[in-house]
VOBAVEX-137998 format. One record per residue (C-alpha): residue number from 1; residue in one letter; x, y, z. Coordinates in steps of 0.25 Angstrom, whole numbers. Each point is the difference from the previous one (the first is absolute). Last residue first. Layout:
> k,r,u,v,w
> NUM,A,X,Y,Z
...
This chain:
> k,r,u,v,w
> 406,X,391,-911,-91
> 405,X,-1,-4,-15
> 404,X,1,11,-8
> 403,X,15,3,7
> 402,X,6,-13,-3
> 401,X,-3,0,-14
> 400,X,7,15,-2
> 399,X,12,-7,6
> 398,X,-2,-12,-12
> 397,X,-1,9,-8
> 396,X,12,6,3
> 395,X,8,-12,1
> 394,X,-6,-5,-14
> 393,X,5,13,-5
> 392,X,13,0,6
> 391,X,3,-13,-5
> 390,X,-3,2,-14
> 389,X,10,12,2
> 388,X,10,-9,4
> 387,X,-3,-11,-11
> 386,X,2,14,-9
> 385,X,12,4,4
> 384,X,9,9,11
> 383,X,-11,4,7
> 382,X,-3,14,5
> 381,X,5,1,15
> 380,X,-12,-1,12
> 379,X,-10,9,4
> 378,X,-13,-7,-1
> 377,X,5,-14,-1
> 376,X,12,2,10
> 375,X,-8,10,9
> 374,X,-11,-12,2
> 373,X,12,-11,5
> 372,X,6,9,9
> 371,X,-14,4,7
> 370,X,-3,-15,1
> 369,X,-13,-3,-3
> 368,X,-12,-8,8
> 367,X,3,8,11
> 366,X,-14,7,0
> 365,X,6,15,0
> 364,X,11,-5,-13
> 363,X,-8,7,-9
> 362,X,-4,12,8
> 361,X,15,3,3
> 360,X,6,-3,-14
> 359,X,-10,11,-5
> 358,X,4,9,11
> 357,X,15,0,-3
> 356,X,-2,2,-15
> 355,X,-9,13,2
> 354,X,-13,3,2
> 353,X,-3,13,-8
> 352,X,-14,-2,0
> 351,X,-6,-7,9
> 350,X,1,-17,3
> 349,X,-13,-6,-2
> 348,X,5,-14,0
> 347,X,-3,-4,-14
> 346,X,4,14,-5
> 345,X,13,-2,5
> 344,X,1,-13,-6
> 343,X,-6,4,-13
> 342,X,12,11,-1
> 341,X,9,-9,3
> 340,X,-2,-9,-8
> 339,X,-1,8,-12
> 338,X,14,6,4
> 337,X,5,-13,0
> 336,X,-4,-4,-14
> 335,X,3,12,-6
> 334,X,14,2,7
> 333,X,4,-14,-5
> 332,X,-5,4,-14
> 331,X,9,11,1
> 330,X,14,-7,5
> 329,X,-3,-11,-10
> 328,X,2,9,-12
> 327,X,4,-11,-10
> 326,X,-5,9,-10
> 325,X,-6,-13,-5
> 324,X,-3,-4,11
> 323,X,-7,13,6
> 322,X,-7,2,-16
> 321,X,-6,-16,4
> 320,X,-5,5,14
> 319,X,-7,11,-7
> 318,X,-8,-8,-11
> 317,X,-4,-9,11
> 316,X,-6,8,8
> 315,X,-4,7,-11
> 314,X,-8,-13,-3
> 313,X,-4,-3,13
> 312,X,-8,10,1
> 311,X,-8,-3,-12
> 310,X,0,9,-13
> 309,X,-13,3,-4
> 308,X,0,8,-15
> 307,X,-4,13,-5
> 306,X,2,5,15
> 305,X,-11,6,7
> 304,X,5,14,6
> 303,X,4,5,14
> 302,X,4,12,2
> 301,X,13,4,7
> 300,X,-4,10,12
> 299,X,-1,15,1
> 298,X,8,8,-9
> 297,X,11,-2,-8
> 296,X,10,11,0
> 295,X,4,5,-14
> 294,X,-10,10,-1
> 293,X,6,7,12
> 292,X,15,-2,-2
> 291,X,-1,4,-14
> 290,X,-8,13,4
> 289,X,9,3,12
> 288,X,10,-2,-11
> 287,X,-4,8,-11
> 286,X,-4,13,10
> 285,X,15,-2,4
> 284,X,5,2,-14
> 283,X,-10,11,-3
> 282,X,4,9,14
> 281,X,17,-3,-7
> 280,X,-6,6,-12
> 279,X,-7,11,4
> 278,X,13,3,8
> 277,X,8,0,-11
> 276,X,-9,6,-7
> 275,X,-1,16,9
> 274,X,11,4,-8
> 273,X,-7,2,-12
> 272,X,11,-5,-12
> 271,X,0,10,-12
> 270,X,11,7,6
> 269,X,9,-12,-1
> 268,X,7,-4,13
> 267,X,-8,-15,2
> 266,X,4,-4,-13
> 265,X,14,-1,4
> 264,X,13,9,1
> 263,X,12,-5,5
> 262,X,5,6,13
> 261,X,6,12,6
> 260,X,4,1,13
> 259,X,13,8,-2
> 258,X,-6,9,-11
> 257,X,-8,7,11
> 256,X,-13,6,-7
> 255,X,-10,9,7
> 254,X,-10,5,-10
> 253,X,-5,14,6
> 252,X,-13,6,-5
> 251,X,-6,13,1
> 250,X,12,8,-5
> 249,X,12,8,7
> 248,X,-1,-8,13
> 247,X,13,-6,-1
> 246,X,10,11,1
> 245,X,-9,9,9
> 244,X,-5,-12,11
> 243,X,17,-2,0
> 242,X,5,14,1
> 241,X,-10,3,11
> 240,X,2,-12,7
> 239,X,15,0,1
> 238,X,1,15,3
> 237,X,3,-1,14
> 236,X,0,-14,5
> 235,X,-14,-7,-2
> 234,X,1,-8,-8
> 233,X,13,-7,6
> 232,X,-6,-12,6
> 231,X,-11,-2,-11
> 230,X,11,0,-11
> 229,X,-2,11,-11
> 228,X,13,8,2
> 227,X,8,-12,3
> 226,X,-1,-3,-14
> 225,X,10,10,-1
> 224,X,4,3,-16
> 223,X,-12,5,-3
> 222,X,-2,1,-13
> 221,X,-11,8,-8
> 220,X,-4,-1,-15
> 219,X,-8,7,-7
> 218,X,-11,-3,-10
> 217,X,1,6,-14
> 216,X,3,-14,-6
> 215,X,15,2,-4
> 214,X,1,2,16
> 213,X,4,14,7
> 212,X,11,-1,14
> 211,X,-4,4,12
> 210,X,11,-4,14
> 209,X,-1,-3,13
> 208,X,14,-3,9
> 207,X,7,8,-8
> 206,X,16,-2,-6
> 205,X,7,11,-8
> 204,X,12,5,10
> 203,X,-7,-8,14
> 202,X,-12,-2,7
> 201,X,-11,7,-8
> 200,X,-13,2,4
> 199,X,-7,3,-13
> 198,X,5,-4,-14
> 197,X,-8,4,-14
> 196,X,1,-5,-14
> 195,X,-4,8,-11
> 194,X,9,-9,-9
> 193,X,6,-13,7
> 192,X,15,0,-3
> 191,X,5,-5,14
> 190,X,-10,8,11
> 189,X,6,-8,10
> 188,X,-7,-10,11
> 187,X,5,-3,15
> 186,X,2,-12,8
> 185,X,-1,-2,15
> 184,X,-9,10,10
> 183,X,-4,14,1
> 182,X,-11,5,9
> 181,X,-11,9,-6
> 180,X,1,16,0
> 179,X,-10,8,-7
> 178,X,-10,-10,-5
> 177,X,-8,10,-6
> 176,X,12,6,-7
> 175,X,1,-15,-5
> 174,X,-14,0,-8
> 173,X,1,12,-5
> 172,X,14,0,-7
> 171,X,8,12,0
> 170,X,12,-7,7
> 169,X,8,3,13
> 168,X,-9,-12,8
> 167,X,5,-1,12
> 166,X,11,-12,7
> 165,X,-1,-7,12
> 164,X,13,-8,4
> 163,X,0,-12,9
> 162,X,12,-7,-7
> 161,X,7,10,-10
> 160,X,-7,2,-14
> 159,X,3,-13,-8
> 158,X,6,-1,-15
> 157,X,-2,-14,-4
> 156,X,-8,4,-14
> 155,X,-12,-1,-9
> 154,X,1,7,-13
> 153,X,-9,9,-8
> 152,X,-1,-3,-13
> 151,X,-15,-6,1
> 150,X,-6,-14,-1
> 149,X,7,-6,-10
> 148,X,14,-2,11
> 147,X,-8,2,15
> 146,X,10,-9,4
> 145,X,-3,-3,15
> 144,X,13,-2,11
> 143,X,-6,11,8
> 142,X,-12,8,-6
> 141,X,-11,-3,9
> 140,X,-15,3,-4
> 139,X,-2,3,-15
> 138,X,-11,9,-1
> 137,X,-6,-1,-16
> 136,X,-12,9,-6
> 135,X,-7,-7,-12
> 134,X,0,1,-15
> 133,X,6,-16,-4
> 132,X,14,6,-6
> 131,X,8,0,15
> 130,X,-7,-15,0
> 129,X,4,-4,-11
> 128,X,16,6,5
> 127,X,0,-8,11
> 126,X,-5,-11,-6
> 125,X,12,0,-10
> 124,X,11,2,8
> 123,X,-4,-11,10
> 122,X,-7,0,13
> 121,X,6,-3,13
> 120,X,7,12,-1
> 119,X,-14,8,3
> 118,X,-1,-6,15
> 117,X,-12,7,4
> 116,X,-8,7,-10
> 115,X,-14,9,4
> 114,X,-6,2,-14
> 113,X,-9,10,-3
> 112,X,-14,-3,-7
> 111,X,-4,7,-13
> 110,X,-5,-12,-8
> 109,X,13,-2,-7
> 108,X,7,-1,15
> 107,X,-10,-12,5
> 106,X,3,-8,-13
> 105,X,14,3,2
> 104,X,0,-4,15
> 103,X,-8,-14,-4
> 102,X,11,-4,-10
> 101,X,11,3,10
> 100,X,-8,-10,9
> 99,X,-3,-2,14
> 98,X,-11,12,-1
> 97,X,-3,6,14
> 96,X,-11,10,4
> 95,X,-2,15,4
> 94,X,-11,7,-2
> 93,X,0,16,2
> 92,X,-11,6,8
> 91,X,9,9,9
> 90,X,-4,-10,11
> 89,X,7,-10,-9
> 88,X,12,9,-2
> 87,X,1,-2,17
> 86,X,-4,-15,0
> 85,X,11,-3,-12
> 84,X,11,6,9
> 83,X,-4,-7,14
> 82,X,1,-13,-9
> 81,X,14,2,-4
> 80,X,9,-10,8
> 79,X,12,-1,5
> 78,X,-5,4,14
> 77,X,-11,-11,1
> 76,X,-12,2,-8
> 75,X,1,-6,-13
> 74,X,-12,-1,-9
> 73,X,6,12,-10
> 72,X,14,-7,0
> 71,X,11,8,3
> 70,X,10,-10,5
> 69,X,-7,-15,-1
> 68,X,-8,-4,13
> 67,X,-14,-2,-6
> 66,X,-12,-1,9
> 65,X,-10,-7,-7
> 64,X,-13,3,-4
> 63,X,-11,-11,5
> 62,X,-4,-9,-13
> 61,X,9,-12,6
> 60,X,-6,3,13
> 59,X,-11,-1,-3
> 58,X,0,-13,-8
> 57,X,6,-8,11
> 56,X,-12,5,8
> 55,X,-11,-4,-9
> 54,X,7,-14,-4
> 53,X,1,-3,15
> 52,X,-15,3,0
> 51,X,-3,-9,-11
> 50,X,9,-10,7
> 49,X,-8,1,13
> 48,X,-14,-1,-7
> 47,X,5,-11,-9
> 46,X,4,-7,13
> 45,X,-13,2,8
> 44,X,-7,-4,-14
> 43,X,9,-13,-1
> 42,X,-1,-5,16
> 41,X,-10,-12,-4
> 40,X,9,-3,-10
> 39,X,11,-2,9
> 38,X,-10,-8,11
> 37,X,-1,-9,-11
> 36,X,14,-1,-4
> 35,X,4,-2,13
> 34,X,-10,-12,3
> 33,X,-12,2,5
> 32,X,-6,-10,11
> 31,X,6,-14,4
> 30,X,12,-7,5
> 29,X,8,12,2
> 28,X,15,2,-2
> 27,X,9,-12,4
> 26,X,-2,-5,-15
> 25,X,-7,-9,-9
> 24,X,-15,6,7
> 23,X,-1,12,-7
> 22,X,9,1,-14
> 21,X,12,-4,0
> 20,X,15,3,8
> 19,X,6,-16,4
> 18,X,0,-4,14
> 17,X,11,-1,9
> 16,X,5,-15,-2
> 15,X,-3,-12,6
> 14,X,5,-12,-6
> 13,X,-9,-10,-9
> 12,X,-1,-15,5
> 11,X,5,-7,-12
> 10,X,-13,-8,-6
> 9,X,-3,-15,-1
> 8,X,-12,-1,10
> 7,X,-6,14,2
> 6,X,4,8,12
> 5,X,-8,12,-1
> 4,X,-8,-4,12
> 3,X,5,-8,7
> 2,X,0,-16,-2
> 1,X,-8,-8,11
């Protein structure tokens, strides 16, 4: 008696681990749901998770951050200015960041003061639109800055001895009210500038704090210590006084430092609401949730008369002839056996999610079959030809024969 599988005429095939496919050409299970199913049957559970992971990423894209650049209003380590923006915001001022030069000027013409931190990094001309635009100016630092188109007064090196505190010894309001505040590096001269005023000096002509008048009416105030409005040395003598004082003049401080600033888009003009970017970004979500949802089909696929009967057979055939033309022998291998085996294990009442090795076991339980000689037709290589793909599917049905008749 020839085994099974062992056709007349036909090179026994060489066991092999068994080729991935769908249920039943592999050493997965035999029967049941397949992965894709039990994928789609997992979807809303997925949505709903991605949804949220969407929720959260989006959440703490939109939560403010916490800046670490010197002097920044949303800083609050030691080289920051946050505490000083908290204390004229108690005072009912409003403080808020521009990133351009553009932007400062626009604030200045409308009666704003302008907080400027790195003025050298700005050239001749915008400094001196921006002395033009109407606004109050306090320029923080003056060390290694050019405040050329700005003002005549002039930055210099000239430093008070390490650890010193100097007073006020000027008639201005503002650093009387200070009295005394702690020196630190640089120093600022009156130059050439007309009606200008220097206060805690350091040195023959040199003031930490200086006033000077704008062409636009506004004035102009230079510190030349940024220290003085850092959170970690607020609150040294004088520093919080002279600094809430400087920059609290009007009801609305724009705080611009030339050192972060970045092109202008359509997102910085005044006409923008600032709230449409999150509009826009809730809108873009709401679109997919609605794409997702329309675009889910559900339920079963309906079944509809066709304008013509097509036989079985004939897409049977009509398949088997696009696999020899695409000479795809490795797919219409893993067809076959998987029908096979998903008909066997049905045939012999096997449950769901029987794998390879209980198929094999429930076949060969008669000892009609050998276990070696069913894994080679069900789990066997792809066939190098069409005579051996033939061959498979006559072993196969054979197999499948075998089964029906006991």
């Amino acid at each position: 008696m020839t085994p099974i599988g062992a056709r007349p005429g036909t090179a026994p095939l060489v066991p092999v681990p068994p080729e991935p496919g769908p249920a039943g050409a592999g050493g997965g299970q035999v029967i049941g749901a397949t992965i894709h199913q039990r994928l789609r049957s997992w979807r809303p559970g997925l949505l709903a998770l991605l949804a949220l992971l969407v929720l959260v990423i989006l959440a703490q894209a939109l939560k403010p951050p916490e800046s670490t650049e010197p002097l920044a209003i949303d800083n609050p380590h030691s080289n920051g200015a946050k505490a000083l923006t908290a204390l004229v915001g108690e005072w009912g001022v409003e403080v808020d960041a521009v990133s351009t030069a553009r932007a400062a000027r626009e604030a200045s013409a409308e009666g704003a003061t302008v907080v400027l931190i790195n003025a050298g990094r700005l050239s001749d001309e915008e400094r001196e639109r921006l002395a033009s635009a109407g606004g109050d100016v306090v320029v923080l630092g003056a060390l290694d800055n050019n405040l050329g188109g700005l003002t005549e007064l002039t930055p210099s090196g000239v430093s008070a001895a390490p650890g010193a505190t100097v007073s006020a010894q000027c008639g201005d309001v503002d650093a009387q009210a200070a009295g005394t505040i702690p020196a630190g590096r640089g120093s600022v001269g009156l130059g050439g500038a007309e009606g200008a005023t220097g206060c805690f000096p350091v040195a023959d002509g040199m003031y930490g704090y200086a006033t000077a008048p704008l062409p636009s009416g506004g004035t102009l105030r230079v510190l030349a210590w940024p220290d003085t409005a850092m959170n970690s040395q607020l609150t040294n003598q004088g520093n919080a006084a002279l600094a809430i004082r400087a920059i609290g003049v009007s009801k609305r401080v724009v705080w611009y430092d030339a050192a972060q600033a970045r092109s202008r888009s359509i997102w910085d003009e005044p006409s923008m609401p600032r709230f449409l970017p999150v509009v826009l970004v809730q809108l873009t979500i709401a679109a997919l949730a609605l794409a997702i949802v329309q675009g889910r089909r559900f339920g079963r696929v309906v079944v509809e008369d066709l304008p013509a009967v097509v036989r079985s057979t004939e897409t049977t055939i009509g398949r088997g002839r696009l696999y020899r033309r695409a000479r795809d022998r490795g797919r219409a291998a893993t067809a076959l056996r998987a029908g096979t085996a998903l008909r066997l294990g049905k045939r012999l009442g096997l449950p769901t999610g029987a794998g390879r090795g209980e198929l094999i076991d429930a076949l060969c339980r008669d000892g009609r079959l050998r276990p070696a000689d069913v894994d080679r037709i069900l789990y066997g290589p792809t066939p190098p030809d069409d005579r051996s793909l033939s061959d498979l599917a006559a072993q196969l049905d054979r197999l499948e024969s075998e089964v029906h008749s006991s």
